[in-house]
N, C-alpha and C positions, 0 to 999 in steps of 0.2 A: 504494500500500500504506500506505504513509503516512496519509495521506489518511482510508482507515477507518477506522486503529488511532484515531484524533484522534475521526473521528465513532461509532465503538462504543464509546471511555473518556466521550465528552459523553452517548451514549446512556445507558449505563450508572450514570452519578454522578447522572440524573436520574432512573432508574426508583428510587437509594438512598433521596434525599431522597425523595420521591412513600412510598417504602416505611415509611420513618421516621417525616413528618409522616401522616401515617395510619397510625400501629402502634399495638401497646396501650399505654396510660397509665392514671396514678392522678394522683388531682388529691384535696385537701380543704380542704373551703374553712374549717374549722376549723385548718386548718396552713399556713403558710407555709412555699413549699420550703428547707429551708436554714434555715429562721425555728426561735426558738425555741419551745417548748410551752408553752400556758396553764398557768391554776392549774387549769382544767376536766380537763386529760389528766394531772394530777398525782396520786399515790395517797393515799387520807387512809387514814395509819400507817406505821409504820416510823418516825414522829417526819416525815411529810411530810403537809399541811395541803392538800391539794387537793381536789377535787369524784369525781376515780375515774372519768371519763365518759371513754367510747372518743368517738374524733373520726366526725362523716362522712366517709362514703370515696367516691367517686366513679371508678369507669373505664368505659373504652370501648375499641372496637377490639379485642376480643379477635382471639386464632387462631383460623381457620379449624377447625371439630371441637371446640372446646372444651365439654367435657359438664359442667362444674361447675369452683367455685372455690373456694378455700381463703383466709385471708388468715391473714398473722402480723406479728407486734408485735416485735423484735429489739433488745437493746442489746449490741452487741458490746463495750464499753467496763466491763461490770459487771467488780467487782473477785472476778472467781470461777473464773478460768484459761477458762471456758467461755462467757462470755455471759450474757445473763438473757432469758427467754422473757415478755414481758407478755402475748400473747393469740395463742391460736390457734385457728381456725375452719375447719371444711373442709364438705365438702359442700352448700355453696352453690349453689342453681342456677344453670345455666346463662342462665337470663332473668331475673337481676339483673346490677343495673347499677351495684350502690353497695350500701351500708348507712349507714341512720340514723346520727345523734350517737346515745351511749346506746346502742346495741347490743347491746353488749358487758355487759350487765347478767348480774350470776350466771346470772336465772332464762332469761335467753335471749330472752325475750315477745318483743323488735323485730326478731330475728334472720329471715331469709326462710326460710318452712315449711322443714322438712328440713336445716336447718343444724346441724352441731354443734359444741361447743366442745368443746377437749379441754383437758387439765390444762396448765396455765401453771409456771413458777417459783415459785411463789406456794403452789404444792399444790391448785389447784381451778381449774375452768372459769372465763370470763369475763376481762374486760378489769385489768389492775393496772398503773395507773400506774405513772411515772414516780416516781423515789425515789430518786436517786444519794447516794453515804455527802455528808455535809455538810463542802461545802471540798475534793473532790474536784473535776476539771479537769471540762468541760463531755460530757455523755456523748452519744451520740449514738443516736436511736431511728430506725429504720428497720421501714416500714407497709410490707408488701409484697402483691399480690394476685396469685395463680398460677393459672394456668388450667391445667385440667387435662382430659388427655384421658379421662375415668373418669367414672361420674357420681356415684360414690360410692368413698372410701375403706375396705377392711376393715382397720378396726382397731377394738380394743378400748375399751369404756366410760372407762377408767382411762388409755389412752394417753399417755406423757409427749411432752409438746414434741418430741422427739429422734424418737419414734419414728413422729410424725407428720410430723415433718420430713422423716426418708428418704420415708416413701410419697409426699409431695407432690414431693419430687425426682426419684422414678422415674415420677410420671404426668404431669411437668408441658409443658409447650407452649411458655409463655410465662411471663416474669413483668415486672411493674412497681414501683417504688419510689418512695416519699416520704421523704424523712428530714427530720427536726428536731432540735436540741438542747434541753436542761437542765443545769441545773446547779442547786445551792444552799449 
């Protein structure tokens, strides 16, 4: 008895890892994990001198069913009791694998047909950097991509962050994370 409990925990701890090293991830090769953000992912305003370009984003492995993906841009560290929203995107299709650097442009042009963006922190669609108040502690930005069993979101033109946030929480499968810092 012994015996199998030893050979079903060895079975078991290698079907984890097998499951792990092949599950879904985000990777960008514009970001180092844990690394800080360029001047490129930095926002120009607010009194912040950067370029405004979304990074590329790179995954694989989704779940199994996954009809489309969303991504969002998150600083849980903004000084606003809530967080701050820099980009959010949903109905991505299911046969991307990434999105460009630049993306995240207002007009959307790089975005995969049928993507949309919904309203940011910022009050408008598209990507907004990085801006923490000056001489504030290092903040922390977290890229997350959610697979979603849906192949589209209903929600409204005007959508805030939050409200896209719940539907991608109620359709989601899976998700992966990158994070970075800043500071200034």
């Amino acid at each position: 008895m012994k015996r199998l409990a030893q050979t079903l925990l060895v079975t078991l701890s290698a079907l984890t890892f097998s499951a792990h090293a092949g599950g879904f991830s985000l990777r960008s090769p514009s970001i180092a994990p844990g690394g800080r953000l360029g001047e490129a992912q930095v926002l120009n305003g607010f009194g912040c001198q950067g370029s405004n370009t979304s990074p590329a984003l790179q995954w694989k492995n989704p779940p199994v069913g996954t009809q489309s993906f969303a991504v969002t841009v998150y600083d849980p560290d903004a000084p606003t009791g809530s967080g701050w929203w820099h980009w959010v995107v949903y109905d991505i299709p299911a046969t991307a694998i990434g999105l460009d650097e630049g993306a995240g442009s207002t007009d959307g042009r790089k975005l995969p047909q049928g993507s949309v963006q919904g309203r940011t922190d910022f009050g408008g669609p598209g990507y907004g950097g990085a801006c923490p108040p000056a001489g504030d502690k290092p903040h922390r930005y977290i890229f997350t991509v959610h697979a979603l069993k849906t192949p589209h979101l209903d929600l409204p033109a005007d959508a805030s962050a939050a409200m896209v946030g719940f539907m991608i929480h109620g359709n989601r499968l899976g998700s992966a994370s990158v994070q970075a810092k800043y500071a200034r």
